[in-house]
NUVEXDO-142150 format. One record per residue (C-alpha): residue number from 1; residue in one letter; x, y, z. Coordinates in nm, 3 decimals. Layout:
// residues N
<pos->NUM | code->a | u->X | v->Y | w->Z>;
...
END
This chain:
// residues 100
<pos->1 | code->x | u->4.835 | v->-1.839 | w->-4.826>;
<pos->2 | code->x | u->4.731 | v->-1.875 | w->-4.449>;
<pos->3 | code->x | u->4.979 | v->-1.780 | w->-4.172>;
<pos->4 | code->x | u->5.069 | v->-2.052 | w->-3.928>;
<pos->5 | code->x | u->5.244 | v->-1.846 | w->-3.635>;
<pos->6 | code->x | u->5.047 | v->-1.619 | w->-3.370>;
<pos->7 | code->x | u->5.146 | v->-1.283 | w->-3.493>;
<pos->8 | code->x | u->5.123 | v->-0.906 | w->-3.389>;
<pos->9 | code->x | u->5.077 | v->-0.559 | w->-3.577>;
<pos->10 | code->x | u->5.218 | v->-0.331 | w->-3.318>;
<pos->11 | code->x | u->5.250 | v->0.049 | w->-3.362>;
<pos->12 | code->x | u->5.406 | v->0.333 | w->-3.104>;
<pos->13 | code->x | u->5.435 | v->0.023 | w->-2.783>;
<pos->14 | code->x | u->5.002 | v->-0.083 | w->-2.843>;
<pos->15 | code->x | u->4.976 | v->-0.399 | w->-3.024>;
<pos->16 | code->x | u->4.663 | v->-0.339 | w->-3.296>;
<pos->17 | code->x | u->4.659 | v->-0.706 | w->-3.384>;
<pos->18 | code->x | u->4.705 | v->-1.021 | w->-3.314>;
<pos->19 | code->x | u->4.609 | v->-1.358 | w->-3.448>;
<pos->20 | code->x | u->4.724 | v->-1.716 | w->-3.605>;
<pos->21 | code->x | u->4.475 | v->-1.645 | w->-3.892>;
<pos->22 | code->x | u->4.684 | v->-1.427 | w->-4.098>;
<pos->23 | code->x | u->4.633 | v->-1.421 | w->-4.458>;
<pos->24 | code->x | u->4.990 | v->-1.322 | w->-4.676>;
<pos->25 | code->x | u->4.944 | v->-1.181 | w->-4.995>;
<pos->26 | code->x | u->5.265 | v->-1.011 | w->-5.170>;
<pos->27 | code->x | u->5.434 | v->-1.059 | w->-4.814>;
<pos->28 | code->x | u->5.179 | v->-0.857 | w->-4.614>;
<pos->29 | code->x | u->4.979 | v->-1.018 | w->-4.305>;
<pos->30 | code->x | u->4.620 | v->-0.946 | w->-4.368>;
<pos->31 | code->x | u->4.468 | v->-0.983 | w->-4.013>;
<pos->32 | code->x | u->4.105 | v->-1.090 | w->-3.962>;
<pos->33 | code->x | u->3.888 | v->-0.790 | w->-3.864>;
<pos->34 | code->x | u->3.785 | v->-0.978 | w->-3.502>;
<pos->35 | code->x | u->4.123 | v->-0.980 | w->-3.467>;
<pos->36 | code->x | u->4.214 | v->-0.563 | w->-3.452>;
<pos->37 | code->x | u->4.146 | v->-0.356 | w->-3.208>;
<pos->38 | code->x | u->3.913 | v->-0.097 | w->-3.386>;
<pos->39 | code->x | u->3.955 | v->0.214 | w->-3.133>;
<pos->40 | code->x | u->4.312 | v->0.251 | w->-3.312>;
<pos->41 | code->x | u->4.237 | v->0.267 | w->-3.616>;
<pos->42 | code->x | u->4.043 | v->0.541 | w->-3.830>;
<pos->43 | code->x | u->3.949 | v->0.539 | w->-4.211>;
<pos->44 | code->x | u->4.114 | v->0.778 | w->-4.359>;
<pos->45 | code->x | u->3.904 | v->0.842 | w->-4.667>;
<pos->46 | code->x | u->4.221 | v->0.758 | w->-4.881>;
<pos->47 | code->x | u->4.127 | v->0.447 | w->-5.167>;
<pos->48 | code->x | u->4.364 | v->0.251 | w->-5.347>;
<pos->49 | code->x | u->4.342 | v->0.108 | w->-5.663>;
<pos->50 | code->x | u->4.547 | v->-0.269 | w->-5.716>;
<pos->51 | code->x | u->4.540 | v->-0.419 | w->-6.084>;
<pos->52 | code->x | u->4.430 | v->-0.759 | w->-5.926>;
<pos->53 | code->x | u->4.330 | v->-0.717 | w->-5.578>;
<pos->54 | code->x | u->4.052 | v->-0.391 | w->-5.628>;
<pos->55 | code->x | u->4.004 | v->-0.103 | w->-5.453>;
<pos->56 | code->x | u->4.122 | v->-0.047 | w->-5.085>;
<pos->57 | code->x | u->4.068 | v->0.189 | w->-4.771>;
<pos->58 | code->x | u->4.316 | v->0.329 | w->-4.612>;
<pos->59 | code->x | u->4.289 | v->0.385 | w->-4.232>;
<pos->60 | code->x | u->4.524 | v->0.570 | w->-3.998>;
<pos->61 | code->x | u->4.660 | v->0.435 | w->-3.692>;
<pos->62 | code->x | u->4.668 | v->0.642 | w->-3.346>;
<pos->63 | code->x | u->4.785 | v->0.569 | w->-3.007>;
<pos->64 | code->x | u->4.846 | v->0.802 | w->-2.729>;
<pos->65 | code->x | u->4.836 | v->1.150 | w->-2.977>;
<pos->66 | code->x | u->5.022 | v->0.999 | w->-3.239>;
<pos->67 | code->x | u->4.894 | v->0.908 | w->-3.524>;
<pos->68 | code->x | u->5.026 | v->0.744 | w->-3.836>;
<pos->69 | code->x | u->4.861 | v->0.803 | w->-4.145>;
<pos->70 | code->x | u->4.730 | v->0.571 | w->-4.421>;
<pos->71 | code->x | u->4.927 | v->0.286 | w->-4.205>;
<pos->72 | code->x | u->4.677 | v->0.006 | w->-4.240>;
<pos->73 | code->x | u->4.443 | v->-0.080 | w->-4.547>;
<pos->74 | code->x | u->4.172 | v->-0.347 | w->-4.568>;
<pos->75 | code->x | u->3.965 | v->-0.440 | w->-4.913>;
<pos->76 | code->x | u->3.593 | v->-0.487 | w->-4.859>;
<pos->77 | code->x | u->3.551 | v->-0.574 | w->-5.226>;
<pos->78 | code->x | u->3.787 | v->-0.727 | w->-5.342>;
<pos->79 | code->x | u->3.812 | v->-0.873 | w->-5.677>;
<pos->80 | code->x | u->3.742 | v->-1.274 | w->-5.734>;
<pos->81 | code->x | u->4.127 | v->-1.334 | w->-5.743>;
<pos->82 | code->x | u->4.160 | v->-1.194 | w->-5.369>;
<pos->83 | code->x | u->3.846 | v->-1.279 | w->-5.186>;
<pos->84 | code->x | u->4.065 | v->-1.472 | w->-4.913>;
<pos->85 | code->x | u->4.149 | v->-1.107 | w->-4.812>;
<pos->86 | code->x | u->3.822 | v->-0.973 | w->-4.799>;
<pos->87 | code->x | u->3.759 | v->-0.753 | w->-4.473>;
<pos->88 | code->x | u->4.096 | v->-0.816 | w->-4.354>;
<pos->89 | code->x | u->4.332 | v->-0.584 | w->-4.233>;
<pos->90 | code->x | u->4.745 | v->-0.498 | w->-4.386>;
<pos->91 | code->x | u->4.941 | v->-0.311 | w->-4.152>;
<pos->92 | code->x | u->5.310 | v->-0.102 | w->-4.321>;
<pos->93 | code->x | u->5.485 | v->0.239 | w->-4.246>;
<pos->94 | code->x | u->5.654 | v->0.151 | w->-3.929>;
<pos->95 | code->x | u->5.391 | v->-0.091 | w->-3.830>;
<pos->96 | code->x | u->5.596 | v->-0.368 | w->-3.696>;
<pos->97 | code->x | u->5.492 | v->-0.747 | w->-3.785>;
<pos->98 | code->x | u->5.611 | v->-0.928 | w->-3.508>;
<pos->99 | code->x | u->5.579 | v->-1.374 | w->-3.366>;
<pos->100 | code->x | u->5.502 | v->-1.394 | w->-3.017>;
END
């Protein structure tokens, strides 16, 4: 289901995200890739496993020193079920979702 409302991922006061392209899938805002600003986020090396979805990376999120791990995930592969979320980005664990 496509977002309709311009919407931010913001973490420690830097917004890491924005767009009006969000994707929600199980209430999470899956952000277009254009759309994040890559010099705040680093993969991890942590994968995920979802029953329907496939297998996910894990990236952490730092700004200014801090950094907060595994706090975004994107699925390059995902499974046929949830290609709409292909190479997008989730944000969680104090990432705030925010409308502007």
């Amino acid at each position: 289901m496509k977002g309709a409302e311009f919407l931010k991922a913001i973490w420690n006061g830097k917004i890491i995200a924005e767009s009006d392209d969000t994707v929600v899938v199980e209430s999470n805002h899956y952000f277009p890739a254009a759309s994040v600003k890559m010099e705040y986020l680093k993969k991890s090396g942590n994968k995920y496993t979802c029953h329907w979805k496939g297998v996910c990376d894990y990236y952490d999120v730092a700004v200014d020193g801090e950094v907060c791990q595994d706090c975004s995930w994107m699925y390059p592969e995902p499974t046929k079920p949830a290609q709409s979320i292909k190479g997008r980005f989730a944000f969680w664990q104090g990432v705030k979702i925010v409308s502007s």
